[in-house]
C-alpha positions in Angstrom: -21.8 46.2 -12.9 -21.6 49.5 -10.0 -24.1 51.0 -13.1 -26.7 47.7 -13.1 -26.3 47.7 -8.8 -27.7 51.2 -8.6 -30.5 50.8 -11.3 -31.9 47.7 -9.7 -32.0 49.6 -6.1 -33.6 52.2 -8.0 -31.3 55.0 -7.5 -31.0 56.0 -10.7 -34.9 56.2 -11.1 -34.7 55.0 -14.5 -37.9 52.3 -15.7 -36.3 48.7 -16.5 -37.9 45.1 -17.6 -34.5 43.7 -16.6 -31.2 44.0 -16.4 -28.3 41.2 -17.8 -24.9 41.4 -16.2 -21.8 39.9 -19.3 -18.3 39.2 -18.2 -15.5 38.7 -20.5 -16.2 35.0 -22.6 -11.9 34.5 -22.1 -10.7 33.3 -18.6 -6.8 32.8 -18.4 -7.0 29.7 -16.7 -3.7 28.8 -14.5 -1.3 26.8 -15.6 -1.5 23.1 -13.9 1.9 22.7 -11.8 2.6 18.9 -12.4 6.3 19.2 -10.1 7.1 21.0 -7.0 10.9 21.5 -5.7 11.6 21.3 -2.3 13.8 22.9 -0.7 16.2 19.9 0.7 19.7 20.6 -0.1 22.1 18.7 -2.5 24.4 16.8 -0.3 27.9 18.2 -0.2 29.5 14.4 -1.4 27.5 14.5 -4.6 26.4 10.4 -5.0 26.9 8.8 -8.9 24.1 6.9 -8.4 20.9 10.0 -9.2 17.3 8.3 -8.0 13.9 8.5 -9.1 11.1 6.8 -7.9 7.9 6.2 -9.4 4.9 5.2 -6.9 4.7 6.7 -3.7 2.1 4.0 -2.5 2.2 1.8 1.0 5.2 -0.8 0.0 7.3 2.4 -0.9 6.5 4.4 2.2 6.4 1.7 4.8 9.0 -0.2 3.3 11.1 0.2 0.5 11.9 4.1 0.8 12.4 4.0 5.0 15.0 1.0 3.6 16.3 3.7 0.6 17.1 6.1 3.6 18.4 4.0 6.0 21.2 3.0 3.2 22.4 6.5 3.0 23.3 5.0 -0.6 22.6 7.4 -3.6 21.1 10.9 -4.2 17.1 11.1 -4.2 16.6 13.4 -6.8 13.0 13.2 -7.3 9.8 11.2 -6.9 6.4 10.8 -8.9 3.2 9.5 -8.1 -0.4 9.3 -10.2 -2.2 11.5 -7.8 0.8 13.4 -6.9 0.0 14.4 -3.1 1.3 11.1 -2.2 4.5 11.7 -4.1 4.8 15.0 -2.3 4.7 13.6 1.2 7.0 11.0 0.8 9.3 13.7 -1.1 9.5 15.8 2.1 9.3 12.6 4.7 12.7 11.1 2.7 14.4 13.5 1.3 13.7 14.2 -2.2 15.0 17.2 -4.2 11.1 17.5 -6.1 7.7 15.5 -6.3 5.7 15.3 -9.1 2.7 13.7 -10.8 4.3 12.9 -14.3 6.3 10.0 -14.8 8.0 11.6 -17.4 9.5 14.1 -14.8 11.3 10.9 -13.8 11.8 8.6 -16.8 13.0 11.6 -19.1 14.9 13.3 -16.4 18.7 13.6 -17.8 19.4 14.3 -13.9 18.3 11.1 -13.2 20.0 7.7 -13.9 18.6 5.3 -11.9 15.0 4.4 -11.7 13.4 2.8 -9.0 9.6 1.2 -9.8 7.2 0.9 -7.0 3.8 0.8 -9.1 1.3 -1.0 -9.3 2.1 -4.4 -11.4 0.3 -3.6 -14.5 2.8 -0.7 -15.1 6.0 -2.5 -14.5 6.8 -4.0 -18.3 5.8 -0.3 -19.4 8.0 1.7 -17.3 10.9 -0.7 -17.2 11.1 -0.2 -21.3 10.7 3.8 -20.8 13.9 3.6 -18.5 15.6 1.3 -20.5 15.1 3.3 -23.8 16.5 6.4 -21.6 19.8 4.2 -20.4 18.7 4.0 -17.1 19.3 1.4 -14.2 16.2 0.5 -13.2 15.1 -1.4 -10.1 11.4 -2.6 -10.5 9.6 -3.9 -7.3 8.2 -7.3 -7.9 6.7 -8.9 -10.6 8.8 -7.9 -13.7 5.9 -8.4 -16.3 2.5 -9.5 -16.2 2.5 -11.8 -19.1 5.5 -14.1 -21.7 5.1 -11.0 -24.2 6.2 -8.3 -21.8 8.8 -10.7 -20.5 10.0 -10.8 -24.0 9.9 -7.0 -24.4 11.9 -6.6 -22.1 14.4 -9.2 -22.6 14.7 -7.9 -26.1 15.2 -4.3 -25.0 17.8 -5.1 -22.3 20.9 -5.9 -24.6 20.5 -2.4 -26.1 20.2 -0.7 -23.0 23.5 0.6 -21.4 22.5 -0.1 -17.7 21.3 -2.5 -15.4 17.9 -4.5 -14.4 17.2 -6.0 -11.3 14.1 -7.2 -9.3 13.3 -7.2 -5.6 13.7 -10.2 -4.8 15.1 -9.3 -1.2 14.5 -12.4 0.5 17.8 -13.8 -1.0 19.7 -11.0 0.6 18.7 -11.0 4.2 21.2 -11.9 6.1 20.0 -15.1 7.9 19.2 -15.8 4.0 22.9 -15.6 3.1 23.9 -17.8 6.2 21.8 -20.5 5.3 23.1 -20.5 1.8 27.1 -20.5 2.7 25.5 -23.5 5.3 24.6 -25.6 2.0 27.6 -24.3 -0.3 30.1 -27.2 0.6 27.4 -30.0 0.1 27.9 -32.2 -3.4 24.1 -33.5 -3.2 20.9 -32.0 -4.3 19.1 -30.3 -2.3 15.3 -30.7 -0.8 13.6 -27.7 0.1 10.4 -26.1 1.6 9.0 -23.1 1.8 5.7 -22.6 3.4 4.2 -19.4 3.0 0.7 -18.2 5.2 0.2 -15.5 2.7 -3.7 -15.0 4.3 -7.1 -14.2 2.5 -7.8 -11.2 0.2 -11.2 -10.9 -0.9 -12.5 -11.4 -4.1 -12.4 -7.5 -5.7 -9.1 -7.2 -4.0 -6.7 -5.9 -7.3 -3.5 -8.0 -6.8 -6.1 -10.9 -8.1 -7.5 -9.4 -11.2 -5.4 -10.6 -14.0 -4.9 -7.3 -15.4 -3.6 -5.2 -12.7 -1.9 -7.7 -10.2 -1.5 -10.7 -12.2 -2.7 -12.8 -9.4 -1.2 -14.2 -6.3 1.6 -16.8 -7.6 2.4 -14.5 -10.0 2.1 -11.1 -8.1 3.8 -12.1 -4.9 4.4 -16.3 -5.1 7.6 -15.3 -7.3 9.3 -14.0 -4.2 9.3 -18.1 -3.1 10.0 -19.3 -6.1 13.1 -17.3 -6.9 14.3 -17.8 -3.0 14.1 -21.5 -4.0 16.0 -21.0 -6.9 19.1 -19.3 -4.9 19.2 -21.6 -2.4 19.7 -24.9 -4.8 21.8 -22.7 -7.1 19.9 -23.8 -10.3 17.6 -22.8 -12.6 14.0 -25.0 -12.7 13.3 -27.3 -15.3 10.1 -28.6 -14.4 7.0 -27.8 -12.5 4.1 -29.4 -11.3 1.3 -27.6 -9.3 -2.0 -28.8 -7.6 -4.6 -26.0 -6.3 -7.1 -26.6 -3.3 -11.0 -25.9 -4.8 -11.9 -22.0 -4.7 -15.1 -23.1 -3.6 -16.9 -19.6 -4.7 -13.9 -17.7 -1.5 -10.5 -18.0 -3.0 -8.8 -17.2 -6.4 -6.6 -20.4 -6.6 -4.3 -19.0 -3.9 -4.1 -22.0 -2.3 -1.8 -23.8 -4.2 1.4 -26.7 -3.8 3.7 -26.0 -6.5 6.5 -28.5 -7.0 9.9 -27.8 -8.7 12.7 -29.8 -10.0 15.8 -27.7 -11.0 18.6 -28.4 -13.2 21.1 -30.2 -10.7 18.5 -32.5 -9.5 17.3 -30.6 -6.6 13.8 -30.1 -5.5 11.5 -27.3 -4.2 8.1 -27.7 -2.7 6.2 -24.2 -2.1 3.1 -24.2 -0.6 1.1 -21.3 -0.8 -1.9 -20.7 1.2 -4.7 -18.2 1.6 -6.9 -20.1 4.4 -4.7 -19.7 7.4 -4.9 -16.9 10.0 -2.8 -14.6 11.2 -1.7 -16.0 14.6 0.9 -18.0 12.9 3.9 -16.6 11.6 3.7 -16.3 7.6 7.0 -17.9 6.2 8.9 -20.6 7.4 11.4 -22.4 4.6 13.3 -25.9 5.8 16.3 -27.6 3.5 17.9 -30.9 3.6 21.1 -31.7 2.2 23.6 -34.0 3.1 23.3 -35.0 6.1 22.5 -30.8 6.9 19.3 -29.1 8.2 18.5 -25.6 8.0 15.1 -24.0 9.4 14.4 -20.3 8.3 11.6 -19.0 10.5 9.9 -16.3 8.9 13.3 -14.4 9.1 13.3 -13.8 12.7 15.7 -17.2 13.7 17.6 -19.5 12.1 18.8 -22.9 13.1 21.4 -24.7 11.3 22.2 -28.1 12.2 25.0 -30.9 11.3 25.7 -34.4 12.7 28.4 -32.5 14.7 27.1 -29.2 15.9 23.8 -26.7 15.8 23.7 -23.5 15.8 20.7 -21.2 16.7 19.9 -17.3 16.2 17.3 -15.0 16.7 17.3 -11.4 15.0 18.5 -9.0 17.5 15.8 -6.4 17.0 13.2 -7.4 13.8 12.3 -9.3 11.0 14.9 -8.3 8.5 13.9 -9.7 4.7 16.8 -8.1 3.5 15.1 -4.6 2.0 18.3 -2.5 2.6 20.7 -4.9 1.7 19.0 -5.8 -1.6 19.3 -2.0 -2.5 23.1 -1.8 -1.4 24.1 -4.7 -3.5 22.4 -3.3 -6.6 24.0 0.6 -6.0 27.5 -1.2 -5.2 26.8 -2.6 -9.7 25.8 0.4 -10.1 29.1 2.1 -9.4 31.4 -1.2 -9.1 30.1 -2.4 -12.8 30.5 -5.4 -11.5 27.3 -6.8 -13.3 23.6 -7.8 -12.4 23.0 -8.6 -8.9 20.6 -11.1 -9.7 21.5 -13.1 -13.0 19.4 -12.5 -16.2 19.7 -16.2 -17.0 
């Protein structure tokens, strides 16, 4: 090239039509780095319980992994995410050991033994089968599956799998949510319960209402009511019955009254609405038994009221849907082997 410089400037005085410049045709390219350690250290009172997360997204960094720390319950090994920046942010914000854009650095990961699933719905039946076939506890963020077939994929892969499944459902274990359940416990009679939930518009192209990806609403997020219905009357359903409002050409038939009758007679009504507004709070859940009333305001208070007394709280700092505690009771299985926290059947 120093040769071609000085005949084009003429310095050389040598006649020329033109001049090509050739580099070498083989370029080492570098090698992609899919994982990066950090350098947190390895607590001194090593936990048995080794986490990795996959999804790095807003529910895990808003909620679920602020809840994770907060527990100060198992060792955060390492966390993955599709674009991989994300995973690397929240790797250094709560304390994990390495982040990395390959699941596989997380559901192949002999360090690792417990898998928690913060992705996007449409991975959720796929990952949960990778960690079973690796013998790991998983704990997959709502839904479970997408469809009946991945439900029974999993349900066939989870007696040959050496560890246990849950789903967070963490309504069930807020604490106001445990206080209104011991309020019913004594009662002989079925139960009548309602949950009303102002679960507000998304737009049309939003993804949690494309089939595919989110599943839609009910399924996506309505499952959180359903199963909280389910653990208050202490039964499994056995029949349903649902009527939708018209879409008319706005909504995805999120606005929907679902009624269910479970197996020791009681009832659930769930309402689930997209055409409300944010000024009111989004959950309220009321349940009649036996001469008992219980009103569950979007976990903030709780009134509980017999012929002979009623009793009244309000959370003492913040909505607490039971986050943390849902985690804790699944890490105390974990090491406990005490069984799954919420039952398969």
């Amino acid at each position: 090239a120093p040769a071609a410089y000085e005949l084009i400037t003429g310095k050389t005085g040598q006649p020329f039509l033109g001049v090509l410049l050739t580099y070498p045709a083989i370029v080492e390219k570098a090698a992609l780095q899919r994982t990066v350690r950090l350098a947190f250290p390895i607590p001194a009172a090593v936990s048995p319980v080794k986490i990795g997360v996959l999804g790095a997204g807003n529910y895990a960094t808003a909620t679920f992994l602020p809840a994770l720390k907060k527990s100060g319950l198992g060792e955060r090994v390492g966390i993955a995410s599709a674009a991989g920046l994300t995973a690397q942010i929240a790797a250094r914000r709560f304390g994990f050991q390495f982040a990395s854009s390959d699941d596989a650095e997380i559901l192949k990961n002999p360090e690792i033994n417990t898998v928690v699933l913060l992705t996007r719905h449409q991975e959720h039946a796929r990952e949960i089968l990778a960690a079973l076939e690796q013998h790991k506890n998983v704990y997959c963020e709502k839904p479970l599956a997408l469809n009946e077939e991945e439900l029974a994929q999993i349900e066939a892969a989870l007696p040959q799998a050496s560890s246990l499944l849950t789903i967070g459902f963490n309504r069930r274990f807020a604490p106001f949510a445990v206080q209104l359940k011991q309020f019913f416990a004594d009662t002989s009679e079925p139960l009548y319960i309602h949950y009303r939930a102002n679960a507000g518009f998304l737009p049309a192209t939003h993804w949690l209402h494309d089939p595919a990806q989110g599943g839609g609403r009910i399924i996506g997020e309505g499952c959180h009511f359903i199963d909280f219905a389910a653990f208050l009357a202490g039964s499994l359903p056995v029949a349903v019955r649902a009527t939708a409002l018209p879409d008319g050409g706005k909504y995805r038939s999120d606005n929907v009254s679902m009624t269910f009758r479970f197996a020791n007679d009681s009832v659930a009504v769930i309402d689930y609405l997209a055409n409300g507004n944010k000024n009111t709070p989004k959950e309220r859940i009321e349940v009649f038994g036996e001469g008992k009333i219980g009103f569950l305001d979007d976990f903030r208070t709780l009134d509980l009221t017999s012929e002979t007394k009623r009793v009244h709280q309000h959370a003492a700092l913040r909505q607490e849907k039971g986050h943390r505690q849902s985690w804790e009771a699944f890490y105390h299985a974990i090491v406990e082997g005490i069984g799954p926290t919420i039952p398969y059947a």
